[in-house]
C-alpha positions in Angstrom: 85.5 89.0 95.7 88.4 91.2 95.8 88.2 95.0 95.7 90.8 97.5 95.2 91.7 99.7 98.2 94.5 101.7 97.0 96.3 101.9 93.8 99.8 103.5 93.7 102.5 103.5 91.6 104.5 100.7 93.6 102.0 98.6 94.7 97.9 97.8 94.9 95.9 96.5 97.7 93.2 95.0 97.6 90.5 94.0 100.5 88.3 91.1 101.2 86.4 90.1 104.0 88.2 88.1 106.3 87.4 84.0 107.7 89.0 84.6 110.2 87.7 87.8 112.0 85.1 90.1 111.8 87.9 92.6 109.7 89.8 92.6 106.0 92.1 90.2 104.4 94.1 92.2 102.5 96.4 91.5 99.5 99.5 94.0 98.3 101.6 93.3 95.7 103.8 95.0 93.2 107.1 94.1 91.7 110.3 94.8 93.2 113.8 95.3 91.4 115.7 93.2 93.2 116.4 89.5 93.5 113.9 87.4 96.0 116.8 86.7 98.7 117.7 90.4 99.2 113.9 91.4 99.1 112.9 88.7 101.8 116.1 89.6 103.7 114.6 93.1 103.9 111.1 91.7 105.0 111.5 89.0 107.8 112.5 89.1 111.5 116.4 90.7 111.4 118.6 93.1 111.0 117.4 95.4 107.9 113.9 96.0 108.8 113.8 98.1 111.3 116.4 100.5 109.4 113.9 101.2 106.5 110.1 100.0 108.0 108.7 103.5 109.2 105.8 101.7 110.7 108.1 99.6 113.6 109.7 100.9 115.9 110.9 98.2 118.4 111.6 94.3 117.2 113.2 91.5 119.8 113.7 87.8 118.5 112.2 86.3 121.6 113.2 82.8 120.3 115.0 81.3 117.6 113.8 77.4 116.7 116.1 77.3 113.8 117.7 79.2 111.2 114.6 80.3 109.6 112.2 80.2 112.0 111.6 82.1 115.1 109.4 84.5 117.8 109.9 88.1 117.3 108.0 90.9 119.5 108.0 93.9 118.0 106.1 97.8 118.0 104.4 99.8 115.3 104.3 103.6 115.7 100.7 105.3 116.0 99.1 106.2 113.2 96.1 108.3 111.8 97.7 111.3 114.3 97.5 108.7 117.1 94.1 107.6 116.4 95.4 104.5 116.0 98.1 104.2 119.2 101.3 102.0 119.2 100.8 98.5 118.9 102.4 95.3 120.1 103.1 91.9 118.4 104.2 88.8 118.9 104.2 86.5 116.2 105.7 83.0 115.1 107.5 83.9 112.0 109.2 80.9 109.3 111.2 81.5 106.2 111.6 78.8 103.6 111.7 78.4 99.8 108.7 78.4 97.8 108.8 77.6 94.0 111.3 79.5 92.4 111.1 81.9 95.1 110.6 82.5 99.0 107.8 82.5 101.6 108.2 84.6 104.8 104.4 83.8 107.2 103.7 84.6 110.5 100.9 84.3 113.0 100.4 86.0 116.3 100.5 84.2 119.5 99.7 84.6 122.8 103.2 84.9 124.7 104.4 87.3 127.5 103.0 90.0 129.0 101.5 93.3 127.1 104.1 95.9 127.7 102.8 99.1 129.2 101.7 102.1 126.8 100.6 99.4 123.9 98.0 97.6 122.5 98.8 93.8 121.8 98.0 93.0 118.3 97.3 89.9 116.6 98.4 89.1 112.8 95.9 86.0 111.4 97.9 83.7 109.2 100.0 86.0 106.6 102.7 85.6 104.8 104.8 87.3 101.8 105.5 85.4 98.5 108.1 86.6 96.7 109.3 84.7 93.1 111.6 86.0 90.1 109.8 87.5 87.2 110.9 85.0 84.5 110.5 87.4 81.8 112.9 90.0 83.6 116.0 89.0 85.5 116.6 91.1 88.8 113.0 92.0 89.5 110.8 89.9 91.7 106.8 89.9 91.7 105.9 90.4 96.1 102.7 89.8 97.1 101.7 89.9 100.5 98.4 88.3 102.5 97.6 90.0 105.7 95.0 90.2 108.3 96.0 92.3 111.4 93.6 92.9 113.7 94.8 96.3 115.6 92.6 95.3 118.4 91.4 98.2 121.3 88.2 100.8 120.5 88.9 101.9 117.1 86.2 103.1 114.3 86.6 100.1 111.4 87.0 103.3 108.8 89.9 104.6 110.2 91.5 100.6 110.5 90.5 100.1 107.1 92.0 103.6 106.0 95.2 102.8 108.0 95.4 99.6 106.6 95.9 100.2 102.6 97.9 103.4 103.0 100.4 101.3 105.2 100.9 98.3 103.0 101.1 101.1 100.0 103.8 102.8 102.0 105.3 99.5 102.7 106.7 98.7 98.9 107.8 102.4 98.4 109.8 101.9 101.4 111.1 99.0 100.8 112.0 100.2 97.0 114.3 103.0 98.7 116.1 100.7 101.3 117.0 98.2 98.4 118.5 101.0 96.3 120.8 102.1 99.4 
C-alpha cells in the first residue's frame, strides 16, 4: 500500500493514505552516521533544532511534564513561494527508549490561542524511530511516520508536493548539522 514519493540520495518517502484524515501518512527514512542519542538529540523539542531545521522558525516549550516529555509550540516557514503560509503547532512530544534505540512521537493538541499571521497545524500521531545498524557501528537506521495536516485552503497537490520534498530536505539537513 505504500508508494514512493521521492527518492534522494539521503532518504525516501513514501505516501499512504491516511486513517486518520482525509490526507497522506507518510514514511521517510534513511540512515544516518551518527549514534541514535546524538541523532534524537538533534530531532526532539530543544536546543539544536532550530539551529539546523530550515523549515522552523519559532519553537517554545510551553510545558515540561518530565525529562522527556513535554508541550512545545513552534512555527514552520512558508513554503511553495508562500503558497503554503507559515504554520503553527502545538504538539505533546515524549522521548523514551525503544529497542536498541529511541522513539521521539508527538501529536497535536488543542492549546492556546492561534497567534496572528499563522495557520494552526495539527500533526496526527507521529513519531521518529531511530536504532543502531548492527552491522555498522556509528550509523543509525531513522525512520519517521508523519501525518500533518497543514490545514487552511490549500490545493492537495501542492501539500502533497510540499510534503516529500520537506521530509527529503529534512535528513540532508540533519546530515550537515551532525557533521558540524
Amino acid at each position: 500500500e505504500w508508494r514512493v514519493a521521492k527518492k534522494t540520495k539521503d532518504a525516501t518517502v513514501w505516501r499512504k493514505p491516511s486513517e486518520e484524515f482525509s490526507g497522506y501518512l507518510y514514511k521517510a527514512q534513511g540512515v544516518v552516521e551518527d549514534v541514535t542519542n546524538r541523532i534524537v538529540d538533534h530531532i526532539r523539542p530543544g536546543p539544536y533544532r532550530l539551529d539546523w531545521d530550515s523549515l522552523m522558525t519559532s519553537m517554545d516549550i510551553m510545558e515540561t511534564f518530565e525529562e522527556n516529555c513535554c508541550v512545545m509550540r513552534y512555527t514552520t516557514a512558508g513554503q511553495l513561494w508562500n503558497i503554503i503560509a507559515p504554520r503553527e503547532f502545538v504538539d505533546f512530544s515524549y522521548t523514551t527508549s525503544y529497542e536498541d534505540g529511541l522513539l521521539t512521537c508527538g501529536i497535536s493538541l488543542d492549546y492556546g490561542e492561534v497567534r496572528p499571521n499563522f495557520v494552526r497545524g495539527f500533526n496526527h500521531p507521529c513519531g521518529w524511530f531511530c536504532v543502531p545498524l548492527k552491522d555498522s557501528p556509528g550509523h543509525s537506521l531513522l525512520t519517521g511516520y508523519i501525518q500533518t495536516e497543514l490545514r487552511g485552503m490549500l490545493p492537495q497537490s501542492a501539500v502533497d508536493t510540499a510534503m516529500s520534498s520537506t521530509l527529503a530536505n529534512f535528513y540532508a539537513d540533519l546530515k550537515k548539522a551532525l557533521k558540524t
